[in-house]
N, C-alpha and C positions, 0 to 999 in steps of 0.2 A: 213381637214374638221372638223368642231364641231361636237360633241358628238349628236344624234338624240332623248336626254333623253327630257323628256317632264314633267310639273310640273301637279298637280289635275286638272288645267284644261285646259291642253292640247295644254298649249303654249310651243311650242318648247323651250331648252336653247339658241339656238340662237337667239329666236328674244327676249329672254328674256335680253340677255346680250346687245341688241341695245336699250332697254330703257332706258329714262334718269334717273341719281339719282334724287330721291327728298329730300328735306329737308320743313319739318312741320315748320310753321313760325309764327303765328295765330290762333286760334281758339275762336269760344263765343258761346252758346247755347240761341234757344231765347224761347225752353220751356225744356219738357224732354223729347221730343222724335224729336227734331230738331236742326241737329247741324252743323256749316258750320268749316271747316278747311283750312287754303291756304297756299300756299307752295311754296317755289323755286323749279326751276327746273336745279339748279346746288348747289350739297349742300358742294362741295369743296372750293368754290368760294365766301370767308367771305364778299364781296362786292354785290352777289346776291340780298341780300334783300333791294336796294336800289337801285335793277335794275328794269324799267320797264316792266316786264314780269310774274305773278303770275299763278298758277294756280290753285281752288278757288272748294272743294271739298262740296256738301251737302248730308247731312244725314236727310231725312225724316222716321220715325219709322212707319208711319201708313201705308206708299205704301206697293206695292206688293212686297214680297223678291228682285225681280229681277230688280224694281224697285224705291229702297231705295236709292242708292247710285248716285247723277249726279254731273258732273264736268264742269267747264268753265274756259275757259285763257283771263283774263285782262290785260291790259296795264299799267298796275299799279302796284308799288312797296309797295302793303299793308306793312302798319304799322300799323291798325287796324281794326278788326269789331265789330262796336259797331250793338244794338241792339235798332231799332228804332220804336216806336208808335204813328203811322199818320193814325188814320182809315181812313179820309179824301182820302190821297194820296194814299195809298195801301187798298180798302177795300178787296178784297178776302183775304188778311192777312193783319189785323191790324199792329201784331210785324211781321215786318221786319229785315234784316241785309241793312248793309249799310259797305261799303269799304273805309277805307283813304289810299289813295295814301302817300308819302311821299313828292311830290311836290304840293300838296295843290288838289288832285283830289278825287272826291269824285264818288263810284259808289252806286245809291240807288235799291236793288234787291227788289222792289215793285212789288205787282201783281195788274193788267195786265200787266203794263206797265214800262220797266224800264228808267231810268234814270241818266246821269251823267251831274256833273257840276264840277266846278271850281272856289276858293277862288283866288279871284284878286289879287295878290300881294305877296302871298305865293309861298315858296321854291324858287331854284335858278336858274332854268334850264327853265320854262314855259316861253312861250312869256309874258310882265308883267310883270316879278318877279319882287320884289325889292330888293330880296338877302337878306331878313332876315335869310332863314335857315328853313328844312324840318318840317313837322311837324308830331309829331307821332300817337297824340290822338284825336279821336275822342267820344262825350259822350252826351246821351239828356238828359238835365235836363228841369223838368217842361215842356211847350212846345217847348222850342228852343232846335237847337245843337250849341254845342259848340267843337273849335276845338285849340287847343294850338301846342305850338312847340318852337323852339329854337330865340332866339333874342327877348325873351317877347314877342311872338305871340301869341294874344288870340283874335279869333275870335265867331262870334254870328252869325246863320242864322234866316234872318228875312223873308225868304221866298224862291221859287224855284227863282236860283241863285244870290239869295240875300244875301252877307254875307259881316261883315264889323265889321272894328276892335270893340272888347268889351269897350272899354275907349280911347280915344285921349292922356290921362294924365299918358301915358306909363312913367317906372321908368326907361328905357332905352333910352337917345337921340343918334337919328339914328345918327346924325353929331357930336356927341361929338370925334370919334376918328381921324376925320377929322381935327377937330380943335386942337386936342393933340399932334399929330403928323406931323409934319413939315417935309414941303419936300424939299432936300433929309431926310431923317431920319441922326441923327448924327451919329456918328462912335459908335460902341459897346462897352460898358462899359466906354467909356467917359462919364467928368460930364456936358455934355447936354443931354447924355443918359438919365443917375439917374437923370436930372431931366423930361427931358420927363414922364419915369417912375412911381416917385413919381407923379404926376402930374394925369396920368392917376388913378392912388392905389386912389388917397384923393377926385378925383370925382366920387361919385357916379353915374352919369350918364353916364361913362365906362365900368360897367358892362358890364360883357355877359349873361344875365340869360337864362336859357336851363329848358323851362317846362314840366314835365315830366305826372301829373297827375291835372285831375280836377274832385270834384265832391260836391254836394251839394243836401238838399232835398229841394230847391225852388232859385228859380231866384234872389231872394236880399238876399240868404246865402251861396255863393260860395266860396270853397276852393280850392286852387291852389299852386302847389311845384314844388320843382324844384332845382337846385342848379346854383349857379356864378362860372362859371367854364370855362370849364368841370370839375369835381368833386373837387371842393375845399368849398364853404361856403354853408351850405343849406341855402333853398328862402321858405318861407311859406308865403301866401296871402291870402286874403279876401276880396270879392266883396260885397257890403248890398246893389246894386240893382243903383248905384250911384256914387261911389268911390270905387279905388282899391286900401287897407293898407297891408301894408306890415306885419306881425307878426312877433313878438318876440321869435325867436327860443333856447332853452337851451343846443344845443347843436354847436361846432367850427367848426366841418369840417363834414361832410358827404352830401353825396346826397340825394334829400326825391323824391321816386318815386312814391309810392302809399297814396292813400286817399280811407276810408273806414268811413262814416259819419253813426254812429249809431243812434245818435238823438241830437237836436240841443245842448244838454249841450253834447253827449261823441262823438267824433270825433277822430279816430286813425289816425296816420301817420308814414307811415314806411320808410326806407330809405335803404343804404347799408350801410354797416362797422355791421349791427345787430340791427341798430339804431329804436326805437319804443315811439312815444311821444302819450301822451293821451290829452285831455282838449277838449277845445272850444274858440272861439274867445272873449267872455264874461269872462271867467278866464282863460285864458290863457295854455299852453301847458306844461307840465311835460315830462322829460323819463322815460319810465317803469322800473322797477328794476333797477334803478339808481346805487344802492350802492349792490352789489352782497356778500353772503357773503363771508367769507375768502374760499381760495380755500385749499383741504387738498392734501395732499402728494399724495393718493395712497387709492382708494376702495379697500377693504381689503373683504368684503362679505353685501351680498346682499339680504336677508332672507323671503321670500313672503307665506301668507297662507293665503286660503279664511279666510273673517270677519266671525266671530262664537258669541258666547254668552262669553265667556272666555274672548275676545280681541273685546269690543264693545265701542265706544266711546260715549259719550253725548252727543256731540258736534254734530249740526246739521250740511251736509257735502253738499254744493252742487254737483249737475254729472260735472265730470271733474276736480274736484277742489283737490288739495291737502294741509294737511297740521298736526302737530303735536298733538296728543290729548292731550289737555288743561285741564283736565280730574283732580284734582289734588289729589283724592281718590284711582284714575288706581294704578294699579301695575306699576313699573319701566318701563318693558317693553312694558306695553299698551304707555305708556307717552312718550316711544323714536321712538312708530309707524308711517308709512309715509299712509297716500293713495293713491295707486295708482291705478286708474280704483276700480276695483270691491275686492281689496286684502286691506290687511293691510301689508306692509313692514319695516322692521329693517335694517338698512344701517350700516355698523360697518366701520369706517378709522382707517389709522393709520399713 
């Protein structure tokens, strides 16, 4: 028989040891005191989160203690909650969450009333698919949502279940690998292989593109990444409300997952490998510290003391910033100080 020890409130270890694991999958905030979280309820099971079964935790701050925290299980293999504003459709709460399913399902947590629908065509499993492939993001911009995913999926809702691809003039043709590919396929590494092969590499309508992020501060300035893969060439894009252009990326191989649009000239873009491009679709995109400086053997000592009147630089400093005082009257060691936060520091290598 198990142990009769019982935790603060007073649930036995046995029925503690009959609940399921969770694993945290999601999260978004739609002010600061409201926050939804959703979870697998197998977090052993690296294929969970693409299983249809969620379960979908809210944090309201303002209720009663004992009524702050409520849960719900959807049918759905969230891959996102974005964070939606329909006074219209939801008026007891303007901002809303909203669920993407990864088969193209969408749950709207609207009050009174809620609501789910379905993107026609999306994912692989739904009656309808057309097998492009899951989708992960969901995002509003301006008044529409917007929803992207793998196989160049990019969707636009023009109303309750109204949603249809953003452009016709996809840089993906769905039959190009039908036509590449001859059936039977040749023998492997034979040269009707290499040429199949080649064949598929020199059209670009072979792609596979896998979009990862969308975001933009208006409807004819949309940006969209992603990479030709899975992880081999990044994809950066541009919507002006009409056409979708592809952008000039400077960097060969990484993935671009996020978009973070600061104002229409500075628009960040991050990726994996560490990768970080700055620009705008008007001048185009740079990587952040491009050329890093030489690296040294070996930190040798590390020297930190609050700023004083002794060690004061001229140089006007923004919060956060660091950098060496240019100062060219300073003493030696005012001129080799770093800032960091609220110090002045001396780095010594060797």
């Amino acid at each position: 028989p198990q142990a009769a020890c019982s935790d603060p409130q007073g649930r036995s270890a046995a029925l503690m040891h009959q609940m399921p694991t969770i694993m945290f999958t999601r999260a978004a905030a739609s002010s600061a005191g409201t926050l939804m979280i959703s979870a697998v309820l197998d977090e052993d099971n690296d294929e969970a989160i693409y299983q249809p079964a969620a379960r979908v935790f809210q944090y309201e701050h303002r209720s009663q203690p004992d009524e702050q925290w409520s849960v719900n299980d959807f049918p759905l293999s969230v891959q996102d909650i974005a964070v939606i504003e329909e006074p219209e459709v939801s008026p007891d709460r303007p901002r809303f969450f909203a669920l993407l399913g990864a088969e193209g399902d969408i749950a709207y947590l609207s009050r009174p009333d809620r609501h789910q629908e379905r993107i026609e065509g999306a994912g692989t499993s739904n009656p309808g698919s057309k097998f492009y492939g899951q989708v992960p993001t969901l995002k509003q911009i301006g008044l529409h949502l917007y929803v992207i995913g793998t196989g160049e999926q990019i969707y636009v809702r023009e109303g309750r279940d109204n949603w249809r691809m953003l452009t016709e003039a996809l840089l993906l043709d769905r039959e190009a690998n039908k036509t590449q590919r001859p059936t039977p396929e040749p023998t492997y590494m034979s040269d009707e292989w290499w040429e199949m092969i080649e064949a598929s590499a020199l059209n670009p309508a072979s792609r596979n593109i896998v979009f990862h992020d969308i975001a933009g501060l208006s409807e004819d300035a949309i940006y969209i990444c992603g990479e030709v893969g899975p992880g081999t060439k990044p994809v950066l894009c541009y919507w002006d409300g009409e056409t979708l252009e592809e952008l000039k990326v400077p960097v060969e191989e990484a993935a671009l997952t996020g978009i973070h649009v600061e104002s229409p000239d500075s628009v960040w873009v991050c990726g994996r490998e560490g990768v970080l491009l700055h620009g705008s679709h008007a001048r185009g995109f740079n990587p952040v510290n491009a050329d890093p400086p030489e690296p040294v053997s070996r930190v040798h000592a590390l020297a930190c003391q609050p700023a004083d009147a002794s060690l004061t630089c001229n140089r006007t400093r923004s919060a956060g910033s660091s950098h060496a005082c240019p100062n060219s009257t300073a003493s030696t060691a005012t001129r080799d100080m770093h800032w960091v936060g609220r110090f002045l520091c001396k780095l010594s290598v060797t």
